[in-house]
N, C-alpha and C positions, 0 to 999 in steps of 0.2 A: 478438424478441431474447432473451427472459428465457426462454420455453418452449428456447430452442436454450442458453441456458448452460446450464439445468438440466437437461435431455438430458445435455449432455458431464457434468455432474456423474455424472448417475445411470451414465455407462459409463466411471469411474475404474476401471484396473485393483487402486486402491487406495480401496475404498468410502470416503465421508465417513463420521464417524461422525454428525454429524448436520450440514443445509442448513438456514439460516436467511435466508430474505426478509425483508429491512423494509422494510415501506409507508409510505412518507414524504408522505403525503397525494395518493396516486395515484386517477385519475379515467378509470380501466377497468379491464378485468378483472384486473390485475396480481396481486392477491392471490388470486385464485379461480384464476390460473396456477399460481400458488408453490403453492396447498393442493393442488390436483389431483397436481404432483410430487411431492407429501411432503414440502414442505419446512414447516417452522416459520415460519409469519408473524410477527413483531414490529411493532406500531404506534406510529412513532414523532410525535406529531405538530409536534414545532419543525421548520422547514423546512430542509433544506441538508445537504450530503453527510456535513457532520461530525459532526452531530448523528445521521443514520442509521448512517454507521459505530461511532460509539458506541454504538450501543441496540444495533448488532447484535453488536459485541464484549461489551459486561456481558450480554447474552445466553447467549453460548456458555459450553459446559458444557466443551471439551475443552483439554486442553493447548498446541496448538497451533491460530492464530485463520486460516484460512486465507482472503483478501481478495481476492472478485474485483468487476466492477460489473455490471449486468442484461445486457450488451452483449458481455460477454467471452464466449471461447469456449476454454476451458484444454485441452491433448490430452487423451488418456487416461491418459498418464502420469504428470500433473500433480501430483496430490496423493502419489504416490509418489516421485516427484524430491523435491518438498520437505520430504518426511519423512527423506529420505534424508540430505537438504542437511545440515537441521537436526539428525539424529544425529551429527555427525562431530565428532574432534574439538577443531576452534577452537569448537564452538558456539555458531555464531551465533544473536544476538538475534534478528535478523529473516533473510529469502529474499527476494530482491525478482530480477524479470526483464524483460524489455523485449517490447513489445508488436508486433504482425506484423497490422496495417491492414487492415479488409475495405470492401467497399464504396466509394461515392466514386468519383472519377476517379482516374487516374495521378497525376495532377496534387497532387490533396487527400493521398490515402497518402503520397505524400514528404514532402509540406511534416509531415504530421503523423511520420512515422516520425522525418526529419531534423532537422528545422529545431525542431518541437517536441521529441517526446521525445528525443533524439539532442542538444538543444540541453541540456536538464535534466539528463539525467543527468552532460553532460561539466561544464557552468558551476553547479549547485549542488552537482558531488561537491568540485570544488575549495574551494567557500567552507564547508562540512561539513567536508571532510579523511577522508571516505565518502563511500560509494554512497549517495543518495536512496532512496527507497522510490516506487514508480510505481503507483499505487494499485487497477491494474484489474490488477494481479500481483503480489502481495507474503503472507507470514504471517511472524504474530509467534508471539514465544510470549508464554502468558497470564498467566505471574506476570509479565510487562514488563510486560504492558497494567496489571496491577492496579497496578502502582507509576506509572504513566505516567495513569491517566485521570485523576486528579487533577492535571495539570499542565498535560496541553496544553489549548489553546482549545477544549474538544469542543464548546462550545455556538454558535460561532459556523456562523455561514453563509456569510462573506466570506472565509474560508480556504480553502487548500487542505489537505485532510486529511492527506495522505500527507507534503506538504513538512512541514506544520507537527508530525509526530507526527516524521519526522527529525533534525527541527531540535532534538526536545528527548529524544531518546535521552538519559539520562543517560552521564555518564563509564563509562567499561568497557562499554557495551552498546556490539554493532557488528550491522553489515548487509553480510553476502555477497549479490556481485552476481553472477548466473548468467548470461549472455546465451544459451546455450543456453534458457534455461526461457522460453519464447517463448508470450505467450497472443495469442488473436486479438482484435481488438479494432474496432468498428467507427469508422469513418471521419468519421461524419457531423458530428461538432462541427467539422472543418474544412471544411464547403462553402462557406464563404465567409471573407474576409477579417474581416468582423463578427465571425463567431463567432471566430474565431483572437483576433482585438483583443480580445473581453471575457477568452478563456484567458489571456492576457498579460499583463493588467492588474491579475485576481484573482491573479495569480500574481506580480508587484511588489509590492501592497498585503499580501500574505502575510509577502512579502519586510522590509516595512515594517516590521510585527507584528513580526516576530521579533525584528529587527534590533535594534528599542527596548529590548526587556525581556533579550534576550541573545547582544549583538554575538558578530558570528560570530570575531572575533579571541577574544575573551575566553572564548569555547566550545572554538575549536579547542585552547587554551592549555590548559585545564581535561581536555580528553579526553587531551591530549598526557599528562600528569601521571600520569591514571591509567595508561596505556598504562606509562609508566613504571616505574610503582610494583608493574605487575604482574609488570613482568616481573623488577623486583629479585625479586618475591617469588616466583614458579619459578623466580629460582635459587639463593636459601637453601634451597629446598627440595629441589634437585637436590642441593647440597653436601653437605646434613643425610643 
C-alpha cells in the first residue's frame, strides 16, 4: 500500500516539492520503501497517528502541508487541484475531500464510504458549523500549523487527528470541502464490526476531549463573531 501511494505521488501532474514518510515504530520494510521512493524518512517514536502527523508537519519545509495515510492512493491531479483550491480567493485554511474505498467487500466499502465517512462529515460538519477535515485527504497551510501545533492534542494517541485539529481551527480559519477531490482509500479497517466498533468509539472519546475543554456551542459562537467582524471589516473597506 505505501509503495502504490508513493508511485501516485511520484506521477502528480503537479510534482511534490518534497514526500515525507514517518516511521512510527514500523516492523518491516516500510522505511527502506519510503527511502527507495525518495521520500524523506522522519522517526517518530511516541505511538499513534497524531504524534506521526505532527513530526511529519514540523517537518515539512513547504507552504502548503499536503496529508495523505500509507493506504491512500491520490489521482494524478491531486496535488494540482489542491493548489489550485487553495490559491483562490476565499482562501482557505485548509482542502479536505472525501475518500472512494478499495478492497473489502461490497458490503465493507458502503458501510465505510456511508455510514462512516458520509456519517462524519454530515454529523460533525453540523456540530463545527464546517466541513471536518478527513485525514487520508486534506492540506493545510503551514503558517496554521505553526499557530495550531501548540494547541491541539498532537501528543496524544487516543485521538483522532483530523477531528481534533478541526475542532480547534482558530476563529477565521475555514476548511473548503471539495467532493470532487476524491482520494482512494483502502477498505480494510472496516472488515469487521470490531474494527468499525474500536473507529467509533476513538471517535466519541475524541468527541469527549473536545467537548470538555471547548464546547462546541461556545466554539460555534466564537467563529460566528469572527465571521462577523470580518466581514464588518470588508466593508469599511469597500466604502473607504
Amino acid at each position: 500500500m505505501l509503495r502504490a501511494c508513493l508511485a501516485a505521488l511520484a506521477g502528480q501532474t503537479r510534482p511534490p516539492d518534497e514526500v515525507i514518510v514517518v516511521d512510527n515504530g514500523s516492523r518491516d520494510d516500510s522505511a527502506a520503501v519510503a527511502l527507495a521512493a525518495g521520500a524523506r524518512v522522519v522517526t517518530q517514536p511516541r505511538r499513534g497517528i497524531w504524534p506521526a502527523t505532527a513530526a511529519g508537519f514540523d517537518a515539512a519545509r513547504g507552504e502548503l502541508l499536503a496529508r495523505l495515510d500509507a493506504d491512500s492512493v491520490p489521482p494524478s491531479d491531486w496535488l494540482a487541484r489542491v493548489e489550485e483550491r487553495m490559491a483562490r480567493t476565499d482562501a482557505p485554511t485548509a482542502v479536505t475531500g472525501p475518500g472512494r474505498f478499495y478492497g473489502g467487500t461490497a458490503f465493507t466499502r458502503w458501510v465505510a464510504r456511508y455510514l462512516y465517512i458520509g456519517g462524519y462529515f454530515w454529523a460533525i460538519g453540523i456540530l463545527l458549523g464546517h466541513p471536518p477535515l478527513f485525514g487520508s485527504n486534506y492540506a493545510l497551510r503551514a503558517d496554521a500549523w505553526r499557530e495550531l501545533r501548540g494547541i491541539v492534542h498532537r501528543d496524544r494517541a487516543d485521538v483522532h487527528d483530523d477531528l481534533d485539529l478541526a475542532w480547534w481551527l482558530r476563529p477565521g480559519m475555514s476548511v473548503a470541502y471539495e467532493p470532487t477531490l476524491v482520494v482512494e482509500v483502502s477498505a480494510r479497517p472496516f472488515d469487521s464490526w470490531a474494527a468499525l466498533g474500536r473507529r467509533l468509539r476513538m471517535a466519541f472519546h475524541t468527541l469527549a476531549v473536545e467537548w470538555r475543554e471547548w464546547p462546541a456551542l461556545a466554539r460555534r459562537a466564537e467563529h460566528r463573531e469572527a465571521a462577523r467582524d470580518a466581514a464588518a471589516d470588508a466593508g469599511d473597506q469597500a466604502v473607504a
